[in-house]
C-alpha positions in Angstrom: -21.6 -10.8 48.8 -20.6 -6.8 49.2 -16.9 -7.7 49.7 -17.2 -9.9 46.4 -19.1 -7.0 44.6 -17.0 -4.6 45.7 -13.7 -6.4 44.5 -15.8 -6.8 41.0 -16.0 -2.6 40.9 -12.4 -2.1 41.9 -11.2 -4.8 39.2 -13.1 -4.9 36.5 -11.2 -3.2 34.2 -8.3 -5.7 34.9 -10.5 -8.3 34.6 -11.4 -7.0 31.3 -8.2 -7.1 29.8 -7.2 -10.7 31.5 -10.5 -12.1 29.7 -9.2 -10.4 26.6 -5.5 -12.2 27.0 -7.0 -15.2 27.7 -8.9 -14.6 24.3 -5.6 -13.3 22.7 -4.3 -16.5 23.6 -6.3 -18.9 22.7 -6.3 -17.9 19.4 -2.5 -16.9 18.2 -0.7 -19.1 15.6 2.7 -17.2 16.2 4.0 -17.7 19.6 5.5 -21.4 20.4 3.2 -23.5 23.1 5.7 -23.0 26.0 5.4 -19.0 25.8 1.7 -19.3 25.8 1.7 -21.7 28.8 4.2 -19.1 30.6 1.4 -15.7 29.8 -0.9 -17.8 31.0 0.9 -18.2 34.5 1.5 -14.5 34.2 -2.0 -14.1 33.7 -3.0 -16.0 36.8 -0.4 -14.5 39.1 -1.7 -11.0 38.3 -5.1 -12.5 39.2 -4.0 -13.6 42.1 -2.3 -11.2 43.4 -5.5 -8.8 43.0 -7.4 -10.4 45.4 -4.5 -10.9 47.7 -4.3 -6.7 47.8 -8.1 -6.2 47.9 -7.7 -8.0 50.8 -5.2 -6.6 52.6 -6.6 -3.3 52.0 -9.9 -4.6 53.0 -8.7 -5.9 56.1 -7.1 -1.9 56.8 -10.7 -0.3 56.2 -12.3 -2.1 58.4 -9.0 -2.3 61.2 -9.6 -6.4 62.2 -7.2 -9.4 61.9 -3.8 -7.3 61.6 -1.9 -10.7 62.3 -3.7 -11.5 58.8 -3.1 -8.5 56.7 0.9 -8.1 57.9 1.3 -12.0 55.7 -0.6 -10.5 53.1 1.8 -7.1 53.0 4.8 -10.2 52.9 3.1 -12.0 50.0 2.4 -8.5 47.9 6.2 -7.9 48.4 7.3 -11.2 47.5 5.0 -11.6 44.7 5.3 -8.5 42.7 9.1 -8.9 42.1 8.3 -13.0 41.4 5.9 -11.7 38.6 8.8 -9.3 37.3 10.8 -12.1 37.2 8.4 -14.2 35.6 7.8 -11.8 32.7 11.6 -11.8 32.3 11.7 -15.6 32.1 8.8 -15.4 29.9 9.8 -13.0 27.4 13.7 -13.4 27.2 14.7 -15.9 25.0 17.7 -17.6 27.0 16.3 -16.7 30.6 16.9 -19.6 32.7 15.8 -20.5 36.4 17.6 -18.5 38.2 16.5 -15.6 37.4 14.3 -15.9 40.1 17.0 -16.2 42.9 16.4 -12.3 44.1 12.9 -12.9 44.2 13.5 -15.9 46.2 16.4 -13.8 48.4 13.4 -11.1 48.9 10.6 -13.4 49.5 12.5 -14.8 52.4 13.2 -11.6 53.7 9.5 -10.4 53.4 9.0 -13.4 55.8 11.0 -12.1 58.3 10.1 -8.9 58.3 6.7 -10.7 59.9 8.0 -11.2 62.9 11.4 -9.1 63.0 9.9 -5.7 61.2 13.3 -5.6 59.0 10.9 -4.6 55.9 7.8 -3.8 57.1 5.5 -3.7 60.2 1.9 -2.5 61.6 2.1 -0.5 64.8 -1.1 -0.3 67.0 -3.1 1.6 64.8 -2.5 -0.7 61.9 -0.3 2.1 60.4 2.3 0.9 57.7 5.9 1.1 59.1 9.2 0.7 56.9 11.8 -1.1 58.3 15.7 -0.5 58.1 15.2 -2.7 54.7 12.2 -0.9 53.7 12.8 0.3 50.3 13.9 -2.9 49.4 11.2 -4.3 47.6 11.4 -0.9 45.4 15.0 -1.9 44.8 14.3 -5.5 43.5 11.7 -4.5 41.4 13.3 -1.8 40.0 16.5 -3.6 39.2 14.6 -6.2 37.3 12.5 -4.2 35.3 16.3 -2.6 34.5 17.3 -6.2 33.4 14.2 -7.2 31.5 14.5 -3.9 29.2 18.2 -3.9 29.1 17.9 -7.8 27.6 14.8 -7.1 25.4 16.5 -4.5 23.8 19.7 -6.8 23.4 17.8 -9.4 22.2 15.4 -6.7 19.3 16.8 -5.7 15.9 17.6 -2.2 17.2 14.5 -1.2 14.6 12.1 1.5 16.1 8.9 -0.6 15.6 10.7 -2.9 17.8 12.6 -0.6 20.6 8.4 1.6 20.8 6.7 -1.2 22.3 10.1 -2.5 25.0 10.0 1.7 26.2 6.3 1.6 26.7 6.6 -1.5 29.0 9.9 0.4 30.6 7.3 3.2 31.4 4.5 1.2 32.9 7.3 -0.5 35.1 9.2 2.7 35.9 5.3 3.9 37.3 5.3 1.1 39.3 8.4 2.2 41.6 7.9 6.2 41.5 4.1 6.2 42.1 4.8 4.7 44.9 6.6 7.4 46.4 5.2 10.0 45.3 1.3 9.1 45.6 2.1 6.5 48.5 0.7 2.6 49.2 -2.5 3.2 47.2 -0.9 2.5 44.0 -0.5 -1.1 45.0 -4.7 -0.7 44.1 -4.3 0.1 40.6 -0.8 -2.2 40.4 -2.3 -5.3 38.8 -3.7 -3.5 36.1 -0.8 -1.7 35.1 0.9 -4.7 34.9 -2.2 -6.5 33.0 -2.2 -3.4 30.8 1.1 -3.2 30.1 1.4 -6.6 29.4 -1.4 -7.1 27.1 -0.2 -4.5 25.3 3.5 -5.5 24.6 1.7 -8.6 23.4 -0.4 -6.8 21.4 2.8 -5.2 19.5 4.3 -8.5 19.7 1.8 -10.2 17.4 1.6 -7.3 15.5 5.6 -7.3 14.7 5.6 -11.1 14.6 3.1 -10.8 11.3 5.9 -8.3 9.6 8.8 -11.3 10.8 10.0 -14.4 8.4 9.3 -17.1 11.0 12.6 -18.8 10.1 15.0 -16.3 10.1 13.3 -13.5 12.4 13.9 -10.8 9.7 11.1 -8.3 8.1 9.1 -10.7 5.4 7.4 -10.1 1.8 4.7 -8.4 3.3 6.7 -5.7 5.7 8.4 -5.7 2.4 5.8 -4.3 0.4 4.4 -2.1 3.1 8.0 -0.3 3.4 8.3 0.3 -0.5 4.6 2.0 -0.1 4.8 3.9 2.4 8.7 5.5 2.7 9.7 5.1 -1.0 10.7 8.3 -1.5 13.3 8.2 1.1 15.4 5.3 -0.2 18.8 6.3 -1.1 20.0 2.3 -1.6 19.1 -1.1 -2.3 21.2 -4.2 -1.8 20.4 -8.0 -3.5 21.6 -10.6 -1.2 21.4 -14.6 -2.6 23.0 -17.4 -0.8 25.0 -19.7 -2.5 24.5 -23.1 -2.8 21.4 -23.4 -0.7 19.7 -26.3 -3.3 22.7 -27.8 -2.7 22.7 -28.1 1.0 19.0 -28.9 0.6 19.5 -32.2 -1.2 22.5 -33.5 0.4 22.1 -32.5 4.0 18.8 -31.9 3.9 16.2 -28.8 4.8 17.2 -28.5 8.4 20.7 -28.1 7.0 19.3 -25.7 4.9 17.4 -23.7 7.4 20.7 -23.7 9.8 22.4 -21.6 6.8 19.4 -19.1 6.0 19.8 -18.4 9.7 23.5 -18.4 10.1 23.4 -15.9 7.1 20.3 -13.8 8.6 21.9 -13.5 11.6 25.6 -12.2 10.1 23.0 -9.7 8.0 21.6 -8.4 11.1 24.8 -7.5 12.6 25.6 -5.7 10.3 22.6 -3.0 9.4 21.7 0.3 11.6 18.4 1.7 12.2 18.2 3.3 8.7 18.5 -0.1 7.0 16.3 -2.9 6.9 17.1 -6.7 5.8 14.3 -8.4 4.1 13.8 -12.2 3.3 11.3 -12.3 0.4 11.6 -16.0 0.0 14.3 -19.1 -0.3 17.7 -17.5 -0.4 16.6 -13.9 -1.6 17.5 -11.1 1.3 16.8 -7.7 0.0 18.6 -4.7 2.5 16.4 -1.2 2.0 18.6 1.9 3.2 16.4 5.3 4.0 18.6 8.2 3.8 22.0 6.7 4.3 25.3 7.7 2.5 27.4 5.8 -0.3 30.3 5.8 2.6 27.6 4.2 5.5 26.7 2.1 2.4 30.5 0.9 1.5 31.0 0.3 5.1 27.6 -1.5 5.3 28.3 -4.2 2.7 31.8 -4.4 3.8 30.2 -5.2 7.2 28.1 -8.2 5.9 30.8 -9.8 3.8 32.9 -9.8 7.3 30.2 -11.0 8.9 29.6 -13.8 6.7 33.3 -14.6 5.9 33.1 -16.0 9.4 30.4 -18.4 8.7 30.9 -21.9 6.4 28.5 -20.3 4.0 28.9 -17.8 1.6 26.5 -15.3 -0.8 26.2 -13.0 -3.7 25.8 -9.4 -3.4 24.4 -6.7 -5.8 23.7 -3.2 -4.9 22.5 0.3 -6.5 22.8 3.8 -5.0 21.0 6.3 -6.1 23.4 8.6 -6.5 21.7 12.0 -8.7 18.5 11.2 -6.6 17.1 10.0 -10.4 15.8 6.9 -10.4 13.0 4.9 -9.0 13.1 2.2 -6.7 11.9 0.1 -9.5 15.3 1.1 -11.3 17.6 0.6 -8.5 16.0 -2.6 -7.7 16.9 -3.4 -11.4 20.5 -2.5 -11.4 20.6 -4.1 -7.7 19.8 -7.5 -8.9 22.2 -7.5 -12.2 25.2 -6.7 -9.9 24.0 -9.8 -7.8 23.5 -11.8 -11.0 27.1 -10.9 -12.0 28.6 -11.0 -8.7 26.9 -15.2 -8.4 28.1 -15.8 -12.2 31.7 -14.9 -10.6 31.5 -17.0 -7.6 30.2 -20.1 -9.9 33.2 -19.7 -12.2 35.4 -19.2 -9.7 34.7 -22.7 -7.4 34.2 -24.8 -10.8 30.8 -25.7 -9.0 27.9 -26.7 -11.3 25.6 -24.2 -11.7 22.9 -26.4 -11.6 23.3 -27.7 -8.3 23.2 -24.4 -6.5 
């Protein structure tokens, strides 16, 4: 009963925050079934592996069953760059299986080292002793925490509310290679909570971003929209209109998934194109709005120019309107105005042009 309480004192602020995922969980509408069932492995693995290094430290304090605790060292090993991998598989859109073929490659040698000492051993004493392969482990993890942020950012729209969240979970891993090192093995006592913290906490920002997102398309929605115009008005130098052509169209001959397929094609050529000062929008249907803070009329130029390449290499094609605010003299209400007429001209054009009936767009 005093080992069990004990582990309850030592972990109870993990297990805190693995209730609350749980909770978290349970109740999201934005993350598709699959990732759920994947944070819930995460969130038993973490679990798991806080009793397996209770143990092993328990086993130390009290200098008994060294045979024991030197499998348990191999499992802690093994497991902590499986659960790095694991987040990567989780949280990477196109991770695939083998991801986890250097955890697998380390996990093996971790087994070795149990009888060979290659990573690890316990002399007499029941001291810890690195092997020729010691800092191995510290290697592995660290080169797939490297991975997981190098993809996430790949994988984000560059936007800071997106690239915050990925450096705060870069931090919490890079703590779990350094301390190490520099505060030695007891770190591995406060490891699963890092990790649960962390975790919970990219989630946390996950949900939170994913309630700014169109669900179709991935871009900001109506409601970041609004929030943007609100809060950082002032510093919008440009506006563009974006409208798709002939999505109605596409809709009632090929049908909405058809549809869909083009509103992403399109979303995707947008999102190429912006930088960090630029933001695309879908407010609904085929209406893309692009917000520029503080940019130039040449970043602007070269901006639409971008799109228009970008979309030239898709089968679809779109209408684009665009104000500047030039003398600094008119609201966003204003440029929003003149934004939409030059999209409204520029769609007039395109309809004259193909001979296709308006009414079918």
């Amino acid at each position: 009963m005093q080992v069990f309480i004990d582990y309850l004192l030592q972990n109870w602020a993990l297990i805190l925050v693995l209730i609350a995922f749980v909770i978290m969980l349970r109740i999201t509408v934005f993350l598709d079934k699959k990732t759920i069932r994947r944070m819930y492995v995460l969130i038993a693995l973490v679990f798991a592996l806080s009793i397996i290094v209770f143990a092993e430290f328990y086993l130390e304090e009290i200098r008994q069953h060294n045979e024991v605790r030197i499998v348990l060292m191999a499992i802690r090993y093994s497991a902590t760059p499986f659960i790095i991998a694991f987040i990567l598989f989780t949280l990477v859109k196109k991770a695939r299986w083998y991801v986890f073929l250097p955890a697998i490659a380390l996990t093996i040698l971790n087994v070795i080292s149990i009888f060979t000492g290659i990573v690890f051993d316990l002399n007499a004493n029941g001291d810890l002793l690195r092997g020729a392969l010691g800092y191995l482990p510290y290697i592995g993890v660290g080169l797939y925490s490297a991975v997981l942020v190098y993809v996430l950012v790949k994988q984000s729209n560059k936007q800071t509310t997106e690239i915050i969240p990925i450096i705060f979970l870069a931090f919490a891993f890079a703590s779990g290679i350094v301390f190490p090192l520099i505060i030695g093995k007891n770190y591995s006592r406060i490891f699963c909570t890092t990790i649960a913290v962390a975790l919970f906490v990219y989630y946390v920002f996950l949900i939170l971003q994913l309630t700014k997102k169109d669900a179709l398309t991935g871009l900001f929605n109506r409601q970041a929209y609004y929030s943007s115009i609100h809060h950082k008005e002032k510093d919008i130098t440009a506006v563009i209109s974006i409208d798709m052509n002939g999505l109605k169209a596409i809709n009632d001959n090929q049908g909405h998934i058809a549809g869909d397929k083009a509103l992403t094609a399109l979303a995707d050529a947008f999102q190429k194109a912006v930088k960090s000062k630029q933001h695309i929008y879908r407010l609904g249907g085929d209406e893309f709005v692009i917000i520029c803070w503080k940019t130039s009329k040449e970043e602007l130029k070269e901006l639409i120019k971008n799109i228009k390449d970008n979309v030239s290499k898709t089968i679809y094609t779109c209408s684009i309107g665009y104000c500047y605010n030039d003398n600094e003299d008119k609201d966003y209400e204003a440029m929003v105005h003149i934004s939409d007429e030059m999209m409204y001209a520029d769609k007039d054009r395109y309809y004259q042009e193909t001979g296709i009936d308006r009414r079918s767009k």
